[in-house]
C-alpha positions as CSV (number, residue, x, y, z in Angstrom):
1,X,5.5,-21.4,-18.4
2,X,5.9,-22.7,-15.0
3,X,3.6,-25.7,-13.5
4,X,1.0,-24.6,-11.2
5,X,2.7,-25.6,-7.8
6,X,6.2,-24.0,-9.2
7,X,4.0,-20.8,-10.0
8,X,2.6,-20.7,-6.7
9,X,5.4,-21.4,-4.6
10,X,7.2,-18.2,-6.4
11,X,4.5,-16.3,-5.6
12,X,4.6,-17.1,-2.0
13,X,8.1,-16.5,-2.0
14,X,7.4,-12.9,-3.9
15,X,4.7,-12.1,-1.2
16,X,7.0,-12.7,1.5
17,X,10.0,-10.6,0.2
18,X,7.3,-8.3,0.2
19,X,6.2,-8.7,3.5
20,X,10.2,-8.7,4.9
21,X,11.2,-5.3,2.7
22,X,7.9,-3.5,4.3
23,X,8.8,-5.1,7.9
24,X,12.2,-3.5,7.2
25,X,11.1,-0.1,6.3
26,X,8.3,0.0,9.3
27,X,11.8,-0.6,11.7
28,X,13.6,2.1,10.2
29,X,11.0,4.7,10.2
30,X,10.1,3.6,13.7
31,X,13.8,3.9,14.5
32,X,14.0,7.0,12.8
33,X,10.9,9.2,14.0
34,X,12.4,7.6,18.1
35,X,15.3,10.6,17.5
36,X,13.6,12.7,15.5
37,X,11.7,14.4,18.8
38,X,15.0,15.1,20.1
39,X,16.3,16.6,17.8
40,X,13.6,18.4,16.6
41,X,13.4,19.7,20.2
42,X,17.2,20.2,20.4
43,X,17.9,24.5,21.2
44,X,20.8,25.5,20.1
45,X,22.6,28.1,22.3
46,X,25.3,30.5,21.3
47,X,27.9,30.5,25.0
48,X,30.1,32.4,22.6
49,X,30.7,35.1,20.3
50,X,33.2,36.9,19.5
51,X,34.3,39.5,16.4
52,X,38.0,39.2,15.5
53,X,40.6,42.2,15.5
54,X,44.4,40.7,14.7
55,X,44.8,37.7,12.5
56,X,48.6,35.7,12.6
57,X,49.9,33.9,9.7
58,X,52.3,31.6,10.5
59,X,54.3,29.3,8.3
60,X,57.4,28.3,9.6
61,X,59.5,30.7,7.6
62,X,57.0,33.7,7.9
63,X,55.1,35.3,10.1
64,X,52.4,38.1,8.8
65,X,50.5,39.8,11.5
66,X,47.2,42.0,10.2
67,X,45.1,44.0,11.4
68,X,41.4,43.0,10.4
69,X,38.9,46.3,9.1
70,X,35.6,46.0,11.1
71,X,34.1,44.9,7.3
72,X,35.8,42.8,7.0
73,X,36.3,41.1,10.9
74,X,32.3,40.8,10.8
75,X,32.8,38.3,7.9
76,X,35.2,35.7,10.1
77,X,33.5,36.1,13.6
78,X,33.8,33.5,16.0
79,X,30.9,31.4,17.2
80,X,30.6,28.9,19.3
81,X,27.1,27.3,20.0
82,X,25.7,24.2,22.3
83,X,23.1,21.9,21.4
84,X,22.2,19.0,23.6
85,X,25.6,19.3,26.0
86,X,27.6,19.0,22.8
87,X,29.8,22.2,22.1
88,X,30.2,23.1,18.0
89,X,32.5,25.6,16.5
90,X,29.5,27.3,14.3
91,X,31.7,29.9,12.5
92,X,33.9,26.8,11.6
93,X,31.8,24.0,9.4
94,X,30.2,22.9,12.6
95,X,33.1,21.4,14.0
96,X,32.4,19.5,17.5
97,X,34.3,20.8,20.2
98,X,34.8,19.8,24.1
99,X,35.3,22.5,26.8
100,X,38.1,22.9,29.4
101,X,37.8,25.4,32.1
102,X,40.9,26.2,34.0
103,X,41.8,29.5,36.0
104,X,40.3,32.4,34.2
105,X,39.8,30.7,31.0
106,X,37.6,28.4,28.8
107,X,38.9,26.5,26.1
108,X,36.5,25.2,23.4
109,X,39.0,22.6,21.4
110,X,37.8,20.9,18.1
111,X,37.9,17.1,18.0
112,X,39.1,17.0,15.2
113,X,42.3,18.6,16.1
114,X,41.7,21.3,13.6
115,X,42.3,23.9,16.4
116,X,40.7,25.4,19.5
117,X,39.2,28.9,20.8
118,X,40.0,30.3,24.1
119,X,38.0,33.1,26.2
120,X,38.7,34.9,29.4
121,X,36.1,34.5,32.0
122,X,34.5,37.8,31.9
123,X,34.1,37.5,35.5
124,X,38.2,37.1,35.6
125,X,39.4,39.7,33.2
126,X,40.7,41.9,35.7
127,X,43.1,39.4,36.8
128,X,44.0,37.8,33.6
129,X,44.9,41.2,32.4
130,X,47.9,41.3,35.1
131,X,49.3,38.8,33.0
132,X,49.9,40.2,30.0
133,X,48.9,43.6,27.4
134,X,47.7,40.4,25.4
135,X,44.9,39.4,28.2
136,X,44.0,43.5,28.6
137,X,43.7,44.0,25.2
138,X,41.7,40.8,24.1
139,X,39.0,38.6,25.0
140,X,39.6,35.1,23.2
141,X,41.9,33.7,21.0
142,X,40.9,31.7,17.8
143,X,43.7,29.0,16.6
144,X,43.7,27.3,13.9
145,X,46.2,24.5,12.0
146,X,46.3,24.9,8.4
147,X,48.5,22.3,7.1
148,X,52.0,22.9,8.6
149,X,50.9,26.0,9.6
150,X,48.4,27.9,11.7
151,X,46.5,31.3,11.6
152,X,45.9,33.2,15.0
153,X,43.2,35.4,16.1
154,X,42.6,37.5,18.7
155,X,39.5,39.7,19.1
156,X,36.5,40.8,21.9
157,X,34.1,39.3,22.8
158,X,30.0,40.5,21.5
């Protein structure tokens, strides 16, 4: 057993690790609930969406080119949403992306250097068509790096 004045100086010491570990917890809920509004008030906003039609394997030594069935191209859309001025790939884990604009195209690319999506202005389609069949026939592009290699697809816009 303890003598009295050791006893109570461990309780005082008890009582203010107490006191600290509640001070601690009242800052990080304060700190917390400060970005909670934000997000909580945070709209997401699709800018784009698009529904594939030709996927491209490409490995190097291959190269397999398919043509998707509506099925199953409704399965692997494309999405592309903004919340709070930030730009994420929805259709791809959420990915963060940041947008380039240029001539008659956007380009949403993934920080992560996982790959990028890029859509013809429709206000530009008209010209970006004179470029190629590819630019008449399609809307965007979808890229994506897969190891050493990448799959490819293009597809029109919903």
């Amino acid at each position: 057993m303890l003598a009295p004045a050791a006893e109570r100086e461990r309780r005082a010491a008890n009582s203010e690790a107490r006191r600290l570990a509640r001070t601690i917890w009242s800052v990080l809920i304060l700190l917390a609930s400060v970005g909670a509004p934000e997000q909580v008030h945070a709209q997401s906003r699709t800018v784009f969406s698009g529904i594939l039609v030709v996927k491209v394997s490409e490995g190097g030594v291959e190269r397999l080119p398919e043509t998707l069935a509506r099925s199953k191209a409704v399965d692997v859309a494309c999405v592309i949403s903004e919340i709070s001025g930030k730009y994420y790939w929805a259709t791809r884990e959420n990915k963060e992306m940041v947008r380039r604009t240029g001539g008659a195209f956007t380009t949403y690319i993934a920080v992560d250097g996982s790959g990028y999506v890029r859509v013809v202005d429709p206000g530009a389609k008209g010209a970006a068509a004179l470029m190629s069949a590819t630019e008449a026939k399609f809307d965007y592009v979808e890229h994506l790096l897969v190891g050493l290699g990448t799959v490819t697809y293009f597809g029109s816009a919903r």
